[in-house]
C-alpha positions as CSV (number, residue, x, y, z in Angstrom):
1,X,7.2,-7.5,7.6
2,X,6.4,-7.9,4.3
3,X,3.5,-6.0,4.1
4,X,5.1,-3.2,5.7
5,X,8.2,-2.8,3.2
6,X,7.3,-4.0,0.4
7,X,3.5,-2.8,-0.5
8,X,4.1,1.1,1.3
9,X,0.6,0.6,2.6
10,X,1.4,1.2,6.0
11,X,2.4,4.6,7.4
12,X,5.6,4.1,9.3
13,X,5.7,7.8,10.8
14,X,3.4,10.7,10.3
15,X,4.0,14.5,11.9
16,X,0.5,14.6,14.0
17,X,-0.1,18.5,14.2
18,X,0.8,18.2,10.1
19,X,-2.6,16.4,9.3
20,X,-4.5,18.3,11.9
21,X,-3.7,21.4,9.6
22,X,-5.6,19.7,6.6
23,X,-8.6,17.8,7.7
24,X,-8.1,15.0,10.2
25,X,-8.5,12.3,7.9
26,X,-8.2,8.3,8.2
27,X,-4.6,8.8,7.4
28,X,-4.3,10.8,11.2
29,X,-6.4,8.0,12.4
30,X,-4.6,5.3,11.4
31,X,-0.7,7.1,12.5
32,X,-2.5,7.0,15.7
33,X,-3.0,11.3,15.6
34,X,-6.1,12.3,15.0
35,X,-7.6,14.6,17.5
36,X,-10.9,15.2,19.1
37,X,-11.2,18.6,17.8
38,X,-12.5,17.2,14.9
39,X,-15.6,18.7,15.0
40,X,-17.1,15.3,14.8
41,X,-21.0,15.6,15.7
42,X,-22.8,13.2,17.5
43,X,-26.2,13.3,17.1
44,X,-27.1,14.2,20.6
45,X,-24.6,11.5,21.7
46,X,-21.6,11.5,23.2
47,X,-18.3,9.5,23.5
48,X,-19.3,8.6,26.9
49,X,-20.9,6.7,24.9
50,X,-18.2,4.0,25.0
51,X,-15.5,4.2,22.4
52,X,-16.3,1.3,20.4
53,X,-19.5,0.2,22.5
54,X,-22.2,3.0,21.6
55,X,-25.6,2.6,21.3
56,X,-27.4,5.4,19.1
57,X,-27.2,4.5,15.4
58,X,-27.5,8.4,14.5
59,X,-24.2,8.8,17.1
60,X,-22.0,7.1,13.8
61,X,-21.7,10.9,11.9
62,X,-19.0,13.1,11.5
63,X,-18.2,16.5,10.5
64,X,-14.6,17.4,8.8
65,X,-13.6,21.1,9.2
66,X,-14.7,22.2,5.7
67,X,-18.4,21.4,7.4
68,X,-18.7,17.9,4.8
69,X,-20.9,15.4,7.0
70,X,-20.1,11.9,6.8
71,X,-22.7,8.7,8.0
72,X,-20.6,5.3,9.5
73,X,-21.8,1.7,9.5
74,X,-22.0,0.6,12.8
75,X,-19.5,-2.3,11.9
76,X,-17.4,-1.4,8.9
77,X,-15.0,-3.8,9.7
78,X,-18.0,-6.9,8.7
79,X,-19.9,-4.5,6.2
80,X,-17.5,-2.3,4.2
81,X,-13.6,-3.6,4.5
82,X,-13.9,-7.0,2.9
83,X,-14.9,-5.4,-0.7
84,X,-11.5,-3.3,0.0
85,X,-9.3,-6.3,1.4
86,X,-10.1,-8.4,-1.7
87,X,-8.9,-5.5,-3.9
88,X,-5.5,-5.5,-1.8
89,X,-5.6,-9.4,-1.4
90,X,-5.3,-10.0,-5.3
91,X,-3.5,-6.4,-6.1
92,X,-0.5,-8.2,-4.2
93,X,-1.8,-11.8,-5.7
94,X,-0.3,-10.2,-9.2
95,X,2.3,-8.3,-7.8
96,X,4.0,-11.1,-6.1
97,X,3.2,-13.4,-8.9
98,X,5.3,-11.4,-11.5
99,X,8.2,-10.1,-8.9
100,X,9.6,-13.6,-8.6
101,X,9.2,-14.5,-12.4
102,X,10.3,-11.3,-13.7
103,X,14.4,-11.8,-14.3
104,X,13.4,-15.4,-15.9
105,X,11.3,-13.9,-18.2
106,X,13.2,-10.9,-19.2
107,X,16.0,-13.3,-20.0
108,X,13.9,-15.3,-22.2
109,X,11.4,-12.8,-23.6
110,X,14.4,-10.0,-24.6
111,X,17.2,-12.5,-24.8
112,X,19.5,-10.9,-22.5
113,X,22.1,-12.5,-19.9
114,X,21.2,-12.8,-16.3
115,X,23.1,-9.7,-15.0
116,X,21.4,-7.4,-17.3
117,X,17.9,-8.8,-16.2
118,X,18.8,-8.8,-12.7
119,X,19.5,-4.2,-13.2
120,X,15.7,-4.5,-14.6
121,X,14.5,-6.1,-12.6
122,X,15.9,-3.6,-9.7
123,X,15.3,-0.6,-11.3
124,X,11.7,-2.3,-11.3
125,X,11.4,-2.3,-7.9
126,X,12.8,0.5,-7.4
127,X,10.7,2.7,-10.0
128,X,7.3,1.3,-8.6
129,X,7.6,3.4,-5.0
130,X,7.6,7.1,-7.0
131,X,3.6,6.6,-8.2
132,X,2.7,6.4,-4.6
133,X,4.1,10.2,-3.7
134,X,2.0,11.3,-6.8
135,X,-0.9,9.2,-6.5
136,X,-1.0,10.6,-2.8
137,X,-0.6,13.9,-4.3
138,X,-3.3,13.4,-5.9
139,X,-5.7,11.7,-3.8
140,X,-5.7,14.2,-1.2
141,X,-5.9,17.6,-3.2
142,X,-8.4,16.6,-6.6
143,X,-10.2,13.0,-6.7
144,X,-9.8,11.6,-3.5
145,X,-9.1,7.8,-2.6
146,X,-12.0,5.9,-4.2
147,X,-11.2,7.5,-7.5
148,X,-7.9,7.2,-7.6
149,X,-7.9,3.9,-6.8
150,X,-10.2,2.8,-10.2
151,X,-8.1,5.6,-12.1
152,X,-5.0,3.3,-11.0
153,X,-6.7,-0.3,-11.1
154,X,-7.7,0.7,-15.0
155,X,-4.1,1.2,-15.9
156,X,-3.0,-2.0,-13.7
157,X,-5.3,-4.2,-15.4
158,X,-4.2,-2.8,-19.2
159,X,-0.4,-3.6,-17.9
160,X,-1.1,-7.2,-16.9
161,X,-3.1,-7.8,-19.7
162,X,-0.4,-6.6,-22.2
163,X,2.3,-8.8,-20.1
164,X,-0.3,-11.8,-20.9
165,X,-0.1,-10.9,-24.4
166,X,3.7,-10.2,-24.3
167,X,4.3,-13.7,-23.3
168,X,2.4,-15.3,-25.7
169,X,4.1,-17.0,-29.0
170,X,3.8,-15.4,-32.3
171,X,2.1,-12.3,-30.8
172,X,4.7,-11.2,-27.9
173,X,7.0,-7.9,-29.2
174,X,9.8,-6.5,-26.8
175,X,7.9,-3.6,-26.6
176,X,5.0,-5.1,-24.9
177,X,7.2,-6.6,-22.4
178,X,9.0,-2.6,-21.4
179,X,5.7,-1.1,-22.0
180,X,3.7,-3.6,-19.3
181,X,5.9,-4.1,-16.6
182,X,8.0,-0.6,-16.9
183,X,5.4,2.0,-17.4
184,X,1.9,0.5,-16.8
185,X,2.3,-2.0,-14.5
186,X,4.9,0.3,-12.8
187,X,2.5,3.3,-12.5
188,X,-0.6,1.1,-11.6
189,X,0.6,-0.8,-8.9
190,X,2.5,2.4,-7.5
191,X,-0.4,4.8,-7.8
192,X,-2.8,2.3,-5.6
193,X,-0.6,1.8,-3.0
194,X,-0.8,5.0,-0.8
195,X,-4.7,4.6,-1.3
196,X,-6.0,1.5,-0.6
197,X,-5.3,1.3,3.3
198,X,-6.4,4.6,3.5
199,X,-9.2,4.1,2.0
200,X,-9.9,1.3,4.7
201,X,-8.8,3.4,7.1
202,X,-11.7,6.1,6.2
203,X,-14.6,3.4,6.8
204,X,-14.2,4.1,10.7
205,X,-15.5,7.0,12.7
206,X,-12.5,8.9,13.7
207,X,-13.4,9.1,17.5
208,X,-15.7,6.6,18.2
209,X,-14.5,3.5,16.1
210,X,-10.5,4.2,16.4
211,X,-9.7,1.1,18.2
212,X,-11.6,-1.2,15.6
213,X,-8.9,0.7,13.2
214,X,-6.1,-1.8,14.3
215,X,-8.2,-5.1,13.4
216,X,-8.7,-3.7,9.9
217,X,-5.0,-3.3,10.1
218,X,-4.8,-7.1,11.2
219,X,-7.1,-8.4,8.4
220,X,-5.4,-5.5,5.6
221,X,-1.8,-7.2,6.4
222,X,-3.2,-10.5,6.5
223,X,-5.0,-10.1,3.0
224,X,-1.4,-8.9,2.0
225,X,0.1,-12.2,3.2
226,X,-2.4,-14.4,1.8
227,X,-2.0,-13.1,-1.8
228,X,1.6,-13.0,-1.6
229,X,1.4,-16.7,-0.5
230,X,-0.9,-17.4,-3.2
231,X,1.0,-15.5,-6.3
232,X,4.2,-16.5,-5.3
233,X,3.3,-20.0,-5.5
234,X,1.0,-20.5,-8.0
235,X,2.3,-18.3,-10.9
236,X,5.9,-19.4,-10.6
237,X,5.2,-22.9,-10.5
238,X,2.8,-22.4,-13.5
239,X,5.4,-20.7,-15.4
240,X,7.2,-23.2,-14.8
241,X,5.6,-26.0,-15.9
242,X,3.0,-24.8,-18.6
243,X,4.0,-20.6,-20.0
244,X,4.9,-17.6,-18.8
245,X,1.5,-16.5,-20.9
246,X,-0.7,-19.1,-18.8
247,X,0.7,-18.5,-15.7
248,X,-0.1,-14.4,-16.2
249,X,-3.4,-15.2,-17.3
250,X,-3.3,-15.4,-13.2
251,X,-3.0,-12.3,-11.9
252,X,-4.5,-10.7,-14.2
253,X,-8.2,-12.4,-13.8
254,X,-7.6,-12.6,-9.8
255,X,-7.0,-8.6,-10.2
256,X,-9.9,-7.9,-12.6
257,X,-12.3,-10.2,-10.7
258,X,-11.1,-8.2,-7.2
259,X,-11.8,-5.0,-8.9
260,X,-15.0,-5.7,-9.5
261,X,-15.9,-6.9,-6.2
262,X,-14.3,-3.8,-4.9
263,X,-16.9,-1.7,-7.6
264,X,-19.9,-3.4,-6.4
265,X,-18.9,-2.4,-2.6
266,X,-18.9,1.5,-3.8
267,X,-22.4,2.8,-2.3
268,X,-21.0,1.3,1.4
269,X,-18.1,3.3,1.0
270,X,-17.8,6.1,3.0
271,X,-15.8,8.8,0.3
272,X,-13.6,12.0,2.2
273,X,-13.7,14.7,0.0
274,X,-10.0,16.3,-0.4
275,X,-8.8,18.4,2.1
276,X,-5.3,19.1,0.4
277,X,-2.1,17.1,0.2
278,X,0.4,17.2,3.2
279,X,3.0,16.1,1.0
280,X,2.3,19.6,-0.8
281,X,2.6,21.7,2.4
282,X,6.0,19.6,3.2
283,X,7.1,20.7,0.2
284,X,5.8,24.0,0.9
285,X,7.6,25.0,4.0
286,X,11.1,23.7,3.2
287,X,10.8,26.0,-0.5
288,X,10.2,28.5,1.8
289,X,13.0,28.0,4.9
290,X,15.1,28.2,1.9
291,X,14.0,31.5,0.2
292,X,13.9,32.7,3.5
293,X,16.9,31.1,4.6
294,X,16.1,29.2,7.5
295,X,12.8,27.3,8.8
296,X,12.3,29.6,11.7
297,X,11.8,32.5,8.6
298,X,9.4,30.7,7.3
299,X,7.0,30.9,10.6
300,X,4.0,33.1,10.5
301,X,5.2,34.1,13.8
302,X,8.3,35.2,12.7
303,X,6.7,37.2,9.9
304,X,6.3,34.1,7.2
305,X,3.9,32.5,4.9
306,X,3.9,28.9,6.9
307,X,2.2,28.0,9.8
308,X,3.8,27.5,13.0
309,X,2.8,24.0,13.7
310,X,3.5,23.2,9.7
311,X,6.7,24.2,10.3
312,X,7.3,22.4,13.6
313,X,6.2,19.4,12.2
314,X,8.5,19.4,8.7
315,X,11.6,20.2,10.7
316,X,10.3,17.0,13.1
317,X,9.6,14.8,10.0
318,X,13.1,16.0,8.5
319,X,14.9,14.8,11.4
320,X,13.7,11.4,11.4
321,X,15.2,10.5,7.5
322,X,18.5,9.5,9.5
323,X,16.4,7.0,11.0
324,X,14.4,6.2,8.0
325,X,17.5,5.6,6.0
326,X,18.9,2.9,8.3
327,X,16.4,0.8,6.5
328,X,18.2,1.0,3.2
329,X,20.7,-1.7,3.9
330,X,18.2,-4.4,4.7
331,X,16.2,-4.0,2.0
332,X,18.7,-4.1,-0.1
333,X,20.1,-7.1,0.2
334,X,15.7,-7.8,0.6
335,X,15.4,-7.2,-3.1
336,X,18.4,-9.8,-3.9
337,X,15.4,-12.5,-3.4
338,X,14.4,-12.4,-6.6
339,X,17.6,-11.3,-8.3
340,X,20.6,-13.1,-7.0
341,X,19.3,-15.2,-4.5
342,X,17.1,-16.4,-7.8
343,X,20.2,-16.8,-10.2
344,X,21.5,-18.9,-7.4
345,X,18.6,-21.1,-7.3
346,X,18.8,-21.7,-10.9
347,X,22.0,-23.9,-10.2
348,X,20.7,-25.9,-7.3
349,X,18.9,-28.5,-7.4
350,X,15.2,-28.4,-7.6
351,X,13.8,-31.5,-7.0
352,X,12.4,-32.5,-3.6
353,X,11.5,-36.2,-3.0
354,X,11.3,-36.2,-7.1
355,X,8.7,-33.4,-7.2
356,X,10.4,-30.6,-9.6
357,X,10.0,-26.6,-7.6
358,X,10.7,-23.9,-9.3
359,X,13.5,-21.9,-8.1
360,X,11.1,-18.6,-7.3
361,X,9.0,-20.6,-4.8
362,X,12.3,-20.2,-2.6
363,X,10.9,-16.5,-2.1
364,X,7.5,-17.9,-0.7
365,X,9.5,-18.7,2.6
366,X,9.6,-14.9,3.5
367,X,5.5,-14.2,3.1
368,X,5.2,-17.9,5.3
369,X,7.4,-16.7,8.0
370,X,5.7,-13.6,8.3
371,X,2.2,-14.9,8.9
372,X,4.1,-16.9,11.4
373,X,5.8,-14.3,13.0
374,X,3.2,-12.4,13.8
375,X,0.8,-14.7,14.7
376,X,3.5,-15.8,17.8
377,X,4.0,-12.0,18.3
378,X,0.4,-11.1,18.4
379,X,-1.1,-14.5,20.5
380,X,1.5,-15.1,22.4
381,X,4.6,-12.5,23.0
382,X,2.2,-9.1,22.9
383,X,-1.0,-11.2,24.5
384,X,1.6,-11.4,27.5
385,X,3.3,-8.3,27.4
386,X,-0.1,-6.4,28.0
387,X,-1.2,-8.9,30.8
388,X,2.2,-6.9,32.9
């Protein structure tokens, strides 16, 4: 879906025993790994006590393996996730305002001819997925999700608000323009995506609230959609009609206004402290299968600095790139949506029963069809695959 390539919120593989080394964390939960040997304590209560259907109040606690205690709402999916949806909901409102708008207005705002605007705007796209790695980095080893997601929303909101600025006559400069999309906008959109779902993710009692995991998911992609559907309508079609400058003023208020709903929703939050970054240990192990030349080298069985099961799990993550890198086709002819598929719609005709579109509302069909996609998958096709 949408969701799933474009915003990198969702994990599409994970190594289990990988996260079990650090500390079982939402991120385990949501791939689907995490493992009852998380020390979580109950209170005197049990998971007898029905996975999603317990009883005791003082059951909803859990312990990580660096002894940190953490407290659970007995719905977080009602009385936590909607402060962290409506940050996703407009993070992608702004996102997939500008994506569709962004050749037009390099063209006009640096003067340049379409192909040249069309290598910006992919080297755009392509630049915004290496915050995540560090952001994750981050996250995981020093200030943890809810932190990095404000440190990250800051520099967002300073990059849409220079675009508004860059867009605006008499007061727009070139720089403003490389400065807000290329660096800040870049490193503030890309630095919140490995966090938000996570965050979401760590709202839910590992053991006893794991199935009520995959409803957040429901809603998360869902708030994805909706902004998508909502930025990529309204913002090209105002820049179309009134300024580029009005129709960023947009995002920008829809993102600051989400931010501060997601502030407000901080005491609710339940915040993992880091554990370390399995991104690091990756990293880690293969440094050392090379020094040592070869991964089984780098076991502690065999005499190495790595852990067995780290090392089992890298060499399991290594082989599914192959797999991984099937993707690469599709998405890029994906990203021609708002290149050439958008210099194309330049030369059509955009009139419908005398009502003028802009040509980046053509991109709105993909978010539309996904909502409807998986609504038949999910009601219908999967609803009767489970009754077999």
């Amino acid at each position: 879906s949408k969701a799933a390539r474009q915003s990198g919120e969702s994990p599409i593989f994970q190594a289990p025993s990988l996260s079990d080394a650090f500390q079982p964390d939402a991120r385990s939960s949501v791939a689907g790994t995490n493992r009852a040997s998380s020390r979580a304590t109950m209170s005197g209560s049990n998971a007898a006590a029905g996975e999603d259907g317990w009883t005791d109040k003082s059951a909803l606690t859990w312990t990580d393996r660096n002894g940190d205690s953490y407290s659970y709402r007995e719905n977080p999916l009602i009385q936590v996730c909607p402060f962290i949806l409506a940050q996703e909901c407009c993070e992608r409102l702004a996102f997939y305002g500008i994506n569709p708008t962004l050749k037009p207005y390099l063209k006009k705002s640096l003067g340049i001819p379409d192909a040249k605007a069309s290598s910006l705007v992919e080297y755009f796209q392509g630049l915004i997925y290496l915050p995540p790695i560090f952001s994750a980095i981050l996250s995981d080893s020093k200030t943890g999700t809810y932190k990095t997601i404000l440190i990250f929303s800051v520099v967002y909101a300073l990059g849409l608000g220079t675009l508004v600025l860059s867009a605006i006559d008499g007061i727009g400069e070139p720089w403003m323009v490389y400065l807000s999309i290329f660096v800040l906008i870049t490193i503030g959109s890309g630095g919140i995506k490995s966090c938000v779902n996570v965050l979401g993710a760590q709202q839910f009692h590992p053991t006893l609230q794991k199935t009520a995991i995959t409803s957040f998911f429901t809603y998360f992609y869902a708030s994805i959609n909706v902004g998508s559907i909502v930025g990529g309508i309204a913002v090209p079609q105002t820049a179309d009609s009134v300024s580029y400058a009005v129709a960023y003023v947009i995002p920008l208020v829809s993102f600051i206004l989400a931010s501060i709903v997601f502030v407000i929703g901080t005491k609710r939050y339940v915040r993992i402290k880091p554990q370390g970054s399995p991104v690091v240990a990756v990293v880690k192990v293969i440094y050392n299968a090379a020094r040592l030349r070869g991964f089984e080298n780098a076991k502690m069985s065999n005499g190495g600095p790595c852990e067995t099961i780290l090392v089992d799990d890298t060499l399991g993550l290594l082989r599914l790139l192959p797999v991984v890198a099937m993707v690469m086709p599709l998405l890029m002819a994906y990203n021609q949506m708002t290149t050439a598929f958008l210099t194309q719609g330049e030369k059509m005709k955009s009139e419908i029963f005398g009502t003028h579109f802009a040509p980046a509302l053509m991109q709105t069909i993909d978010p539309l069809a996904v909502v409807t996609a998986t609504f038949f998958l999910e009601k219908l096709l999967f609803t009767y695959l489970r009754k077999i």
